[in-house]
Structures are given as C-alpha cells and as structure tokens.
C-alpha positions as CSV (number, residue, x, y, z in Angstrom):
1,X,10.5,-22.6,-15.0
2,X,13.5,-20.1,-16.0
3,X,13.3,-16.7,-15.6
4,X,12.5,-14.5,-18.5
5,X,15.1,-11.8,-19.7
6,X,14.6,-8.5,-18.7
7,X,14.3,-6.6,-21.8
8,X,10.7,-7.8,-22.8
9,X,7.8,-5.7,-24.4
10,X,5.2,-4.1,-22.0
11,X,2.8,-1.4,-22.1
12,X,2.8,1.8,-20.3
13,X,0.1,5.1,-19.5
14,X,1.0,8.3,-18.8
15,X,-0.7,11.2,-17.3
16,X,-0.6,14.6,-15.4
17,X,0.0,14.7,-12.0
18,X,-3.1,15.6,-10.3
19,X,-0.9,17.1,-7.7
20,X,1.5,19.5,-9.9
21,X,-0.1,20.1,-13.6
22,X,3.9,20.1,-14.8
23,X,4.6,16.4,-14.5
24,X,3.4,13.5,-15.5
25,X,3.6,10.0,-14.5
26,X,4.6,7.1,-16.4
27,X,3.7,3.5,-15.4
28,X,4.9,0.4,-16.4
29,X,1.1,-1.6,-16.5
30,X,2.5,-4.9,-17.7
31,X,4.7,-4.9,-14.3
32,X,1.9,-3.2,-12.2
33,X,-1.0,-6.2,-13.9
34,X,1.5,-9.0,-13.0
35,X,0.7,-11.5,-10.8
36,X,4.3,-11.2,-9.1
37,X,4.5,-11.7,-5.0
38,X,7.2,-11.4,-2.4
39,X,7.6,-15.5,-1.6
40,X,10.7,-15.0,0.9
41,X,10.7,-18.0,2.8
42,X,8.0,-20.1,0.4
43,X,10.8,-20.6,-2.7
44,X,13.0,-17.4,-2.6
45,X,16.0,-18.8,-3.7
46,X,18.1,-15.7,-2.9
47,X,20.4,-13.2,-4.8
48,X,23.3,-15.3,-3.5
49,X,23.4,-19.3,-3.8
50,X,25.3,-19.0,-0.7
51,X,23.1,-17.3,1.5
52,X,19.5,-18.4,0.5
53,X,17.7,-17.4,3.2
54,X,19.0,-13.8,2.7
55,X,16.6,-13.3,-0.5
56,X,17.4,-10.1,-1.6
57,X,19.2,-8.5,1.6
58,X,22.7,-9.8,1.2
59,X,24.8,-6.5,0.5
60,X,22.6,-4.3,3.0
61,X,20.6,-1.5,2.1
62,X,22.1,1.8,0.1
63,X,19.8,5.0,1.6
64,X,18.5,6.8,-0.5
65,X,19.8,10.2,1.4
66,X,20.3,11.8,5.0
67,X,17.3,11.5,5.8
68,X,16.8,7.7,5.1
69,X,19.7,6.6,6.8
70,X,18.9,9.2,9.9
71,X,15.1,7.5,9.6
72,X,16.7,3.9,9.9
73,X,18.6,4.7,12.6
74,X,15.8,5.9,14.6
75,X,14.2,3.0,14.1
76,X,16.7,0.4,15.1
77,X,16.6,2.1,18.7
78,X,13.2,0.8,19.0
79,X,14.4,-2.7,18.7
80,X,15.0,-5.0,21.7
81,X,17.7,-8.0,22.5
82,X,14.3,-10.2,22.3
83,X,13.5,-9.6,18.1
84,X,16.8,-8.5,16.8
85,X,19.5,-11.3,16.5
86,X,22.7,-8.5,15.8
87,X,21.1,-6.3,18.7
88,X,24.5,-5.8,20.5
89,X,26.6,-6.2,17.7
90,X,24.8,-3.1,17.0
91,X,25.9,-1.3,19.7
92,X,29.2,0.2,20.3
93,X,31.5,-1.8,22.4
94,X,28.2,-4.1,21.7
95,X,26.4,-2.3,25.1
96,X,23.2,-1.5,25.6
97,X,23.9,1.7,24.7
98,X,21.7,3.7,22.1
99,X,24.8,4.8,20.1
100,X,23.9,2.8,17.3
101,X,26.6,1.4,14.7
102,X,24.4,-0.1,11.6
103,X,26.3,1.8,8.3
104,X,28.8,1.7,6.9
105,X,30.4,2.8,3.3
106,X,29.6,0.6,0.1
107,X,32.1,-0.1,-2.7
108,X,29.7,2.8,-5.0
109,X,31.6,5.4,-1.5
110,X,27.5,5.9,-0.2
111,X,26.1,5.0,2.8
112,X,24.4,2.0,3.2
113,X,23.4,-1.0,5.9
114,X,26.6,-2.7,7.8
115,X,27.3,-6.2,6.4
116,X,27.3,-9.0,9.3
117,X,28.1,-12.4,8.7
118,X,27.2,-12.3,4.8
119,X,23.8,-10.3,5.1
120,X,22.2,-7.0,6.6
121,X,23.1,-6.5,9.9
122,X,19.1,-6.1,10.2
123,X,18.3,-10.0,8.8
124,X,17.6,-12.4,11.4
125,X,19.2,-15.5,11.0
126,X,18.1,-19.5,10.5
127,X,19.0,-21.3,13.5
128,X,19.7,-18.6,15.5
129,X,19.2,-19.1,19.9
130,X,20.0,-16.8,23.0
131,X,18.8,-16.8,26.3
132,X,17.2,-13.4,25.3
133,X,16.4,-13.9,21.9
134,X,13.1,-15.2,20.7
135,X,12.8,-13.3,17.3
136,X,12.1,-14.6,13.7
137,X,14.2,-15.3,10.9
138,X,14.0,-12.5,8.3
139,X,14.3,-8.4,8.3
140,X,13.9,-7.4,12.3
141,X,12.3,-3.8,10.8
142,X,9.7,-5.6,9.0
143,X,8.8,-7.4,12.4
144,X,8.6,-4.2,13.9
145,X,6.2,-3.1,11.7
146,X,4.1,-5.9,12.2
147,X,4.3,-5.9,15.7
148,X,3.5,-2.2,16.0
149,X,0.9,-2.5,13.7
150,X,2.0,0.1,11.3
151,X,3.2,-0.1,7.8
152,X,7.0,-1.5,7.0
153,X,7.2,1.9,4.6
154,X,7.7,3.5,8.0
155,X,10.3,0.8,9.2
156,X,12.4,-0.3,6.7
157,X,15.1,1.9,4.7
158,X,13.7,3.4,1.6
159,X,14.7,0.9,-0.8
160,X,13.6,-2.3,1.1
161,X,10.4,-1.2,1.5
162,X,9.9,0.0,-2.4
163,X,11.0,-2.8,-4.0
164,X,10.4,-4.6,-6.1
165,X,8.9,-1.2,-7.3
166,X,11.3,1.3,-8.8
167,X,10.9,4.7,-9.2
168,X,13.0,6.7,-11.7
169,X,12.8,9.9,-13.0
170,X,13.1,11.2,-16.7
171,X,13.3,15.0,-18.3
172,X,11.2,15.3,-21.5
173,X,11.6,18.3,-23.5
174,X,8.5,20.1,-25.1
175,X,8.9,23.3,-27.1
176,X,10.6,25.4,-24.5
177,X,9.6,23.6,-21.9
178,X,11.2,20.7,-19.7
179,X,8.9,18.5,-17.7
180,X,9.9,15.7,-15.5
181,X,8.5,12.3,-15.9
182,X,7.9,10.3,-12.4
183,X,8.5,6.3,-14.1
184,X,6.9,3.8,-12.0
185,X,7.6,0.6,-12.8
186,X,9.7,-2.8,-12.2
187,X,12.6,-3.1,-10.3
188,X,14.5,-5.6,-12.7
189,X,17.9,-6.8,-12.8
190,X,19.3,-4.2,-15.0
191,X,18.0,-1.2,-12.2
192,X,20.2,-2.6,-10.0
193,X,23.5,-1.9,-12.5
194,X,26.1,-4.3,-13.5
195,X,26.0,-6.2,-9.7
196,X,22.5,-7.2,-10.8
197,X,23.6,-9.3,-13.7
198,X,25.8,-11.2,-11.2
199,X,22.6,-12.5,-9.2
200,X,22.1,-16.3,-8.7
201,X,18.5,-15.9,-8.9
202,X,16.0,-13.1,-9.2
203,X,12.3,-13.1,-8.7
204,X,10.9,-10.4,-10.9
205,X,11.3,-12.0,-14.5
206,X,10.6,-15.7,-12.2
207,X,7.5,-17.6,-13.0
208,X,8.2,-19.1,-9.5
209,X,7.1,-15.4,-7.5
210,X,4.4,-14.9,-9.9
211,X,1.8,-16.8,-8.0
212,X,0.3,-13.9,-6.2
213,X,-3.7,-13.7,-5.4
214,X,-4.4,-10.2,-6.3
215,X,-1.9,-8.4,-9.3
216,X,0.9,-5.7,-8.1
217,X,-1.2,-2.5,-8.4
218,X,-3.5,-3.9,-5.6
219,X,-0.9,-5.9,-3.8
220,X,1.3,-3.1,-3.4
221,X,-1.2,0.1,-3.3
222,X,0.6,0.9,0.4
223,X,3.6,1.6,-1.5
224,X,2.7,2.8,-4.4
225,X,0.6,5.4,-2.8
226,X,3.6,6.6,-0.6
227,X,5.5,6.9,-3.8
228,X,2.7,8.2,-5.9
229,X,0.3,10.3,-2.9
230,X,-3.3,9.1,-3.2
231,X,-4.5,11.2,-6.1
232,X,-2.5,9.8,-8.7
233,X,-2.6,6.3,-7.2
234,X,-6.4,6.3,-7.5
235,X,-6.0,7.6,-11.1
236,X,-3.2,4.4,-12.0
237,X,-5.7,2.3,-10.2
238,X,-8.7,3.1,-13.0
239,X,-6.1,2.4,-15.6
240,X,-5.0,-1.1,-14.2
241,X,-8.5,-1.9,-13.8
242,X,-9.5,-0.9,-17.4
243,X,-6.8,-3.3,-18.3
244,X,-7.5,-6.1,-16.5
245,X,-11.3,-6.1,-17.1
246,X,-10.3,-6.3,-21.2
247,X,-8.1,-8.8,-20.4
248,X,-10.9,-10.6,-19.1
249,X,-13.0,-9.7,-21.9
250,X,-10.7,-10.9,-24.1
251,X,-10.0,-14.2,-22.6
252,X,-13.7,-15.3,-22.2
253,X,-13.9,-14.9,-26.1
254,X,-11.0,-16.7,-26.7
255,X,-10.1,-13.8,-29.3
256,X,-6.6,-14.8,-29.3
257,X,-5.5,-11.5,-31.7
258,X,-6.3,-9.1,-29.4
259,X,-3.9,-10.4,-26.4
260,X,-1.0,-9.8,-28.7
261,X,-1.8,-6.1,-27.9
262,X,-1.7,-6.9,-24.8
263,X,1.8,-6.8,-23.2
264,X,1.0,-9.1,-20.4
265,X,4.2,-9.7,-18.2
266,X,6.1,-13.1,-19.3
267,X,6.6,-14.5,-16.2
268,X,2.9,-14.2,-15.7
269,X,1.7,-15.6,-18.4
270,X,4.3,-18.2,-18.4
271,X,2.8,-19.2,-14.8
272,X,-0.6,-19.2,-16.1
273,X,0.0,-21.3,-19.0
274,X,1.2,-24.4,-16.1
C-alpha cells in the first residue's frame, strides 16, 4: 500500500489548559485515533534506501536546546563498551575517558547528534561483533532505558523520544489579547521542512505502520503526558475516547453518512479496509 499525502482532512479539539487558564491546547484527533505504531525492525523501511536499518535516525538528532544536548550527554556516560557499538569512537582519542564527543554542528549551524558511518553515532549496527560487545542493533539510549527500567523520555534526546508526535506552538489573537496555542499533533513529512520531502519512505501517512493494537493517544500516553502534564492529558484522553466509542457506534449501524464527519486518518482506514 502507498503512503497517503500529507495534506489530508482531520479533526481537531481545543481547550484550556487546566494548568494555566491563558492557553489552550489543540489536538490533532484523527492523528492521536490512528492506529499508527513504531514497526522499526518489523517493515521500517527507513528514511534512507541506503541505510534501512537506520529507520528514522540517519542524520542524528537536532536538540531541542542546552539543556537537551547537556541531558544526552549525561546520558551517554552511563553507557558501557558491552551495549554501545561507537562506545570509544565516542571518546576522545577513543579512551575510556568520560570526555564525551557525540555533537556536532548540522548543515541548519545547530547542534545535533555526530554522524558515524551514515547514522547516529548512538544506532547500533546489523552485523556488528567485539570481544566486548554484546549489544543490540538499534538506538543504545533506548536499551538503556529498557535495561534501567525507566522510560526512553528520560534517555533519548528530546526529539527521538517525541516523535512521531510534534508539538508546535501558535499565537491567536483575541480582542487585546494574545494567547498561545500548545498544537499537538503528527509529526508528518512536511514538519520536518524541505529534507522531509526527500525521504525514501515515511511511516506516518504508511498503511504499513498503522497496524498498531491500541490507537496513538493510549500508545503513546508516556509521552504525551510529558509534553502535555497529566491534567490535560487526562482531559485529551475523554476526548479520544468520546471519538472512538461513536466511531464504534457508527460502524455497528453501518450509517455510512455519518463517518464522512468523521476525519479518520487515511492510512488507517486504508489498513482497515485490507
């Protein structure tokens, strides 16, 4: 199945911040009901043809600011020669030392992750043997998360861990007043500029990564409630859910009129239909 373009209808829901009374959030629900799933290593294809096994992490991370990349590099001193494939690469004049050389400066002049071989300095490699190493192929934070039993959010530079989520903020003028709008919602092609056009293959608008078992808002609730806090998650949730069960509703009676009104995600519905 071919992916769907990114410009596509959908439905959104806004509503104060339970947090701060002077914003307001705005959800994308047709992204946040999809059926979409992370399959890296089960059919990711990659954003490169020539580096496949890379999926989406073949120009490195951009942080998000100081902080981020100061976070990351904390992080990475926590990893061992045993999971981490680039481990003294890493390190300057690639010792064990703990001064830590992972960044480096994209073609946009920010920081982001260095570029090894093709891919993230963090991505573990197919095919990859030491005498030390016994890691797994894929992103060495991620691993680390797993194997400390925490979260990746806490791992894995800003961006890694948010996507395929994207939030973007808006100003909205009322009256006198200017309000910002917190926009939760897809991380398409287009969010990732003119590069993301260039992609060989991209799973958000794929029928192929929309196979998941539970829909976004409830796959994802980890992040989204480090993006959102857990008031206005729990709030987003009850709006999903109201969605879903008319969707249901709908469905069961076969009143094919009303799903029209329904902006469910193409990819999604495109899965469903095979």
């Amino acid at each position: 199945m071919s992916e769907f373009p990114t410009l596509h209808s959908r439905d959104w829901v806004e509503f104060v911040d339970p947090e701060n009374p002077d914003e307001i959030y705005k959800c994308d629900l047709t992204w946040l009901t999809s059926n979409w799933s992370c399959i890296y290593g089960n059919g990711c294809q990659g954003i490169d043809k020539e580096f496949p096994d890379s999926g989406c992490c073949s120009d490195g991370a951009y942080y998000s600011d100081k902080d981020d990349q100061r976070r990351t590099e904390e992080v990475a001193k926590r990893l061992t020669p045993q999971m981490w494939q680039f481990y003294y690469e890493a390190r300057i004049n690639k010792s064990k030392s703990k001064k830590l050389n992972i960044s480096e400066i994209g073609l946009d002049r920010d920081s982001k992750t260095r570029k090894v071989d093709g891919s993230c300095i963090f991505l573990n490699r197919r095919g990859f043997t030491s005498d030390e190493y016994k890691g797994e192929i894929g992103c060495v934070l991620h691993h680390l998360a797993e194997k400390e039993g925490i979260h990746f959010s806490q791992t894995k530079p800003d961006v890694c861990w948010q996507l395929p989520i994207r939030r973007s903020f808006e100003k909205r003028e009322i009256g006198e007043r200017e309000i910002t709008v917190n926009v939760i919602g897809e991380y398409e092609r287009l969010a990732w500029g003119d590069g993301g056009l260039e992609f060989d293959w991209y799973c958000t608008d794929n029928p192929q990564a929309h196979i998941g078992k539970k829909p976004v808002y409830l796959s994802n609730e980890p992040e989204l409630t480090a993006l959102m806090g857990k008031s206005a998650y729990q709030i987003l949730k009850k709006h999903c859910e109201d969605r879903m069960e008319l969707i249901k509703i709908s469905r069961a009676a076969n009143r094919k009129r009303l799903l029209p009104l329904l902006q469910i995600h193409p990819a999604t519905l495109a899965n469903q239909k095979n």
